[in-house]
C-alpha positions in Angstrom: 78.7 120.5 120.4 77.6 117.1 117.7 74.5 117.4 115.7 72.6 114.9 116.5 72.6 111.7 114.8 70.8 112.4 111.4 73.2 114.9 110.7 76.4 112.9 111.7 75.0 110.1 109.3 74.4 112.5 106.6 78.3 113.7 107.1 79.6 110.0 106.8 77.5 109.8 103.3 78.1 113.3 102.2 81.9 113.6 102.4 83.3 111.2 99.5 85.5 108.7 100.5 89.3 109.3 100.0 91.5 106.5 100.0 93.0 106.3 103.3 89.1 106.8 104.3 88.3 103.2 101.9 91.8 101.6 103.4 90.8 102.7 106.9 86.9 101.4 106.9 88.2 98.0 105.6 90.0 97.8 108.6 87.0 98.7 111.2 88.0 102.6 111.1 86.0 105.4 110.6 88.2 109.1 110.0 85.3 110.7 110.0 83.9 109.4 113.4 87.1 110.6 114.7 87.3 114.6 113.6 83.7 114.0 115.8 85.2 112.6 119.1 87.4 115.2 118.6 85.3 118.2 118.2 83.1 116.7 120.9 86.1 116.4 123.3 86.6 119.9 122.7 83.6 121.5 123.6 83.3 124.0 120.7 80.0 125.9 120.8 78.0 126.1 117.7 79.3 128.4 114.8 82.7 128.7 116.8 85.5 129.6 115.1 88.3 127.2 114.6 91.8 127.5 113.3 93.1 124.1 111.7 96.8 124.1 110.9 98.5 120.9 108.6 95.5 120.3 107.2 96.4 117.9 104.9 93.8 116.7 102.2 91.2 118.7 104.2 89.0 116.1 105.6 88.6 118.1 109.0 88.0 121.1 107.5 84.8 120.0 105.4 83.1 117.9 108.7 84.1 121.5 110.4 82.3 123.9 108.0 79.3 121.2 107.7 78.9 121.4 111.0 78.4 125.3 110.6 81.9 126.1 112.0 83.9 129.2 110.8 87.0 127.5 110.1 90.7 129.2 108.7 93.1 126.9 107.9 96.2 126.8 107.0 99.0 124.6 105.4 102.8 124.4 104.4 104.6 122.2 102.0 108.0 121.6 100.8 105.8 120.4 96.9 106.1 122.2 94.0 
């Protein structure tokens, strides 16, 4: 379940911006609105625990533990 929307402003203030988030927003998009259609179409109940694999740079994961989710994640890469 979303916060209400205090708390999802505060998300889209408190995260700093990364550069595909700047790119994106330029162009009408909003990641972070997404990762909160996405929780929402999920139906996780408060404090659930989530596991995110490919996270990438991490974006989901810090709107996930924000939001008072227990999140493990996990990620592979081919980079030394």
């Amino acid at each position: 379940m979303i916060p209400g929307d205090n708390r999802q402003q505060r998300l889209r203030t408190n995260i700093p911006p990364s550069a595909a988030d700047t790119l994106l927003r330029s162009l009408g998009y909003s990641l972070i609105d997404e990762y909160l259609r996405v929780i929402q179409e999920a139906s996780l109940s408060s404090g659930s625990n989530v596991l995110e694999l490919a996270t990438g740079s991490g974006r989901m994961t810090a709107v996930l533990t924000r939001l008072e989710y227990s999140v493990l994640t996990g990620d592979e890469s081919d980079e030394r």
